[in-house]
N, C-alpha and C positions, 0 to 999 in steps of 0.2 A: 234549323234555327233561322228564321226569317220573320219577317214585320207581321206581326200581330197585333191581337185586341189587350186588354187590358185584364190585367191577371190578377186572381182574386188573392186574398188572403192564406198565409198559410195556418190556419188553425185545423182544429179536430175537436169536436164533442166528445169529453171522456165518459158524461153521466150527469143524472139529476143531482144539486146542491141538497142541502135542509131543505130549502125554500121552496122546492119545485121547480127551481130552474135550470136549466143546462147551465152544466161547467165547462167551458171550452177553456182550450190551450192556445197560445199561439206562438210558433216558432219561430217569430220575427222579431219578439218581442226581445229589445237589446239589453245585452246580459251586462252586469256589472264589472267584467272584466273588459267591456267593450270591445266584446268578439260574441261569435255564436252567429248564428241561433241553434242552438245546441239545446240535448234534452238528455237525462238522468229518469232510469224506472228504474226503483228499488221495490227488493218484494222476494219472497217466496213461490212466487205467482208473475215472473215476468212475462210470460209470453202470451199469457192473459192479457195483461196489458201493454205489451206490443201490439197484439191483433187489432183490439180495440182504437191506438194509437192510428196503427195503418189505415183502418177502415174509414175513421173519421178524417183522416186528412185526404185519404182517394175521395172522398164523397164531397168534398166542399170545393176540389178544382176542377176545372175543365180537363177536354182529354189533349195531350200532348202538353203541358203543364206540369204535372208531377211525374220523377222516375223514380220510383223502390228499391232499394237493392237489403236484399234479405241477407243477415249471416246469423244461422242460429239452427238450434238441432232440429231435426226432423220432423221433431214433435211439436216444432210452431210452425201453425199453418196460418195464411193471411184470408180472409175471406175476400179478398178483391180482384178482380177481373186480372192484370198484369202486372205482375213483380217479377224482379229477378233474384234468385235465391243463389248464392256461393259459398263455401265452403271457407274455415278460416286458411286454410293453406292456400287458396288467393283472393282473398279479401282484398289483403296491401295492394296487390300488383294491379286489382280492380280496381279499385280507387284511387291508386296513382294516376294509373291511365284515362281516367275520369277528370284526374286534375289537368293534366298533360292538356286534353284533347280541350278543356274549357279554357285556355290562355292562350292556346294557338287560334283558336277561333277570333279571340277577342284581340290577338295580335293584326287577324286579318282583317278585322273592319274596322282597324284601330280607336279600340276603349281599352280603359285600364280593365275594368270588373264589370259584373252581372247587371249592377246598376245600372251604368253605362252604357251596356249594352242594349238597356230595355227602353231606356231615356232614349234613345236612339232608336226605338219601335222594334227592335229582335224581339222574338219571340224564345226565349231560353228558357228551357225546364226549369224546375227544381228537384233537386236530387235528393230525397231523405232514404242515409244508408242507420238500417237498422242491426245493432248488433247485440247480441248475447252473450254478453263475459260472464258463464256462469265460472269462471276457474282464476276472474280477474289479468288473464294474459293482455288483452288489450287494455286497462289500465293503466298498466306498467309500459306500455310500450312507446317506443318514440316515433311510431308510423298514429297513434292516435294522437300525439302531442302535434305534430307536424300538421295532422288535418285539420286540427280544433281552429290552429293558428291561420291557416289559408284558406278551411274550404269555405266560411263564410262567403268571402268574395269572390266564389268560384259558385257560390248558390249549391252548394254540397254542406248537408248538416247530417250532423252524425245526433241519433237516439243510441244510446248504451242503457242495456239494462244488464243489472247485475242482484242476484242473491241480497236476499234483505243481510243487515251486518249483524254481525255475534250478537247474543242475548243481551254480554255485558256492555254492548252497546247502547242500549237502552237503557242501561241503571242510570239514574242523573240524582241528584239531590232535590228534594220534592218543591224547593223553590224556582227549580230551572224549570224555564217556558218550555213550550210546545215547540215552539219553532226551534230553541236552541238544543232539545232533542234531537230534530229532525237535522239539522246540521251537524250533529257529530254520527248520525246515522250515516247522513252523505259522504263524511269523511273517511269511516271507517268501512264502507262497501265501495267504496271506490279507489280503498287501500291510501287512503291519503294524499291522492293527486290534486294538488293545488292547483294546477293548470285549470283539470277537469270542472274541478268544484267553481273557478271564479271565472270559467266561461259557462255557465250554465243558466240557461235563460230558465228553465223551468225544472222542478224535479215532481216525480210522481211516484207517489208512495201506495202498492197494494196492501191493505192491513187485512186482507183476509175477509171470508166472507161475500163476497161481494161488494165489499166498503175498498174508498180510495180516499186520499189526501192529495190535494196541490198547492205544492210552495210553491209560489214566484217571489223573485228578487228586482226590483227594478233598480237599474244603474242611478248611482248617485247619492242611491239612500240604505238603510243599515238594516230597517224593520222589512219582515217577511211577509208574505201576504198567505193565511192557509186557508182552502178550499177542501172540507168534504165535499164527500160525494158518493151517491151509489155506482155502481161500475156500469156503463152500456154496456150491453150486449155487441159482440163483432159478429152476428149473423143477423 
């Protein structure tokens, strides 16, 4: 961690719009709970679009800028150069110690956070820790509530992706919006975490086929914003 150049944005290209255009994400983008930048994949198909997630956000930073940290089964592979893949029986202990080691630093050159520290020319990563709840255990758990709430300012964001939500999650009454689907879909794959859902800068939805959906919520305001899209490829 030392004085560097000026660090790009943290986005990812998930895929072409209707229009032809790329649909990117950005995980900076501050969430209506006024925390994050935090990210939601729902789907059938998460590690689909995890891959694609990882790939897109390795490709648009320099090197020494982003660190990966993988927790998810075997069978998601990232197509990028360096990640760190863990297991869930020490994820917590990972990412503790991830916290730990980013407030000691910034103890030592004394800044509060990441900001601060960069405003001051450090050159600090970013950490996007990727996880897999296909079983919803870290939804429920109070080592995800804990990071939601800190690791913002420690430049550590958590992507969760989890199992698209039951069928009858999707029954609505044929006057209910699209988006306000989509929000009880979030609600109901994410087991109802309130936390989760109102730090969540972005959600992405696989609907199969190689078709995606992106909500974003910008802080302040009620209406949702949805984005198809066809899916990038992650090779």
């Amino acid at each position: 961690m030392s004085h560097g150049r000026i660090r790009r944005p943290l986005t990812a290209v998930l895929g072409t719009g209707l229009d032809g255009r790329a649909v990117e994400v950005n995980l900076e983008w501050e969430s209506r709970g006024g925390s994050g930048p935090h990210c939601v994949v729902v789907g059938d198909e998460v590690a689909s679009l995890l891959a694609v997630l990882a790939a897109g956000l390795a490709a648009g930073q320099a090197p020494g800028d982003l660190e990966l940290v993988l927790c998810a089964g075997e069978d998601v592979r990232l197509q990028v150069t360096h990640y760190r893949r863990v297991d869930a029986g020490e994820l917590a202990e990972i990412v503790d110690e991830l916290l730990q080691s980013r407030y000691a630093f910034f103890r030592s050159i004394g800044v509060r956070d990441i900001e601060d520290a960069r405003q001051h020319g450090h050159q600090v990563p970013t950490t996007v820790v990727l996880i897999e709840d296909r079983d919803g255990i870290w939804a429920r758990s109070q080592e995800l509530a804990r990071w939601l709430r800190v690791g913002r300012s420690a430049g550590i964001n958590l992507v969760v992706g989890t199992p698209i939500a039951p069928p009858t999650a999707l029954t609505s009454p044929a006057d209910m919006s699209p988006a306000l689907v989509l929000e009880r879909v979030v609600h109901t794959a994410t087991l109802g975490n309130g936390l989760l859902a109102s730090m969540t800068t972005a959600a992405i939805f696989n609907r199969g086929d190689g078709r995606g959906t992106l909500r974003t919520i910008e802080r302040g305001r009620a209406d949702h914003v949805l984005t198809d899209f066809d899916l990038a490829k992650s090779v």
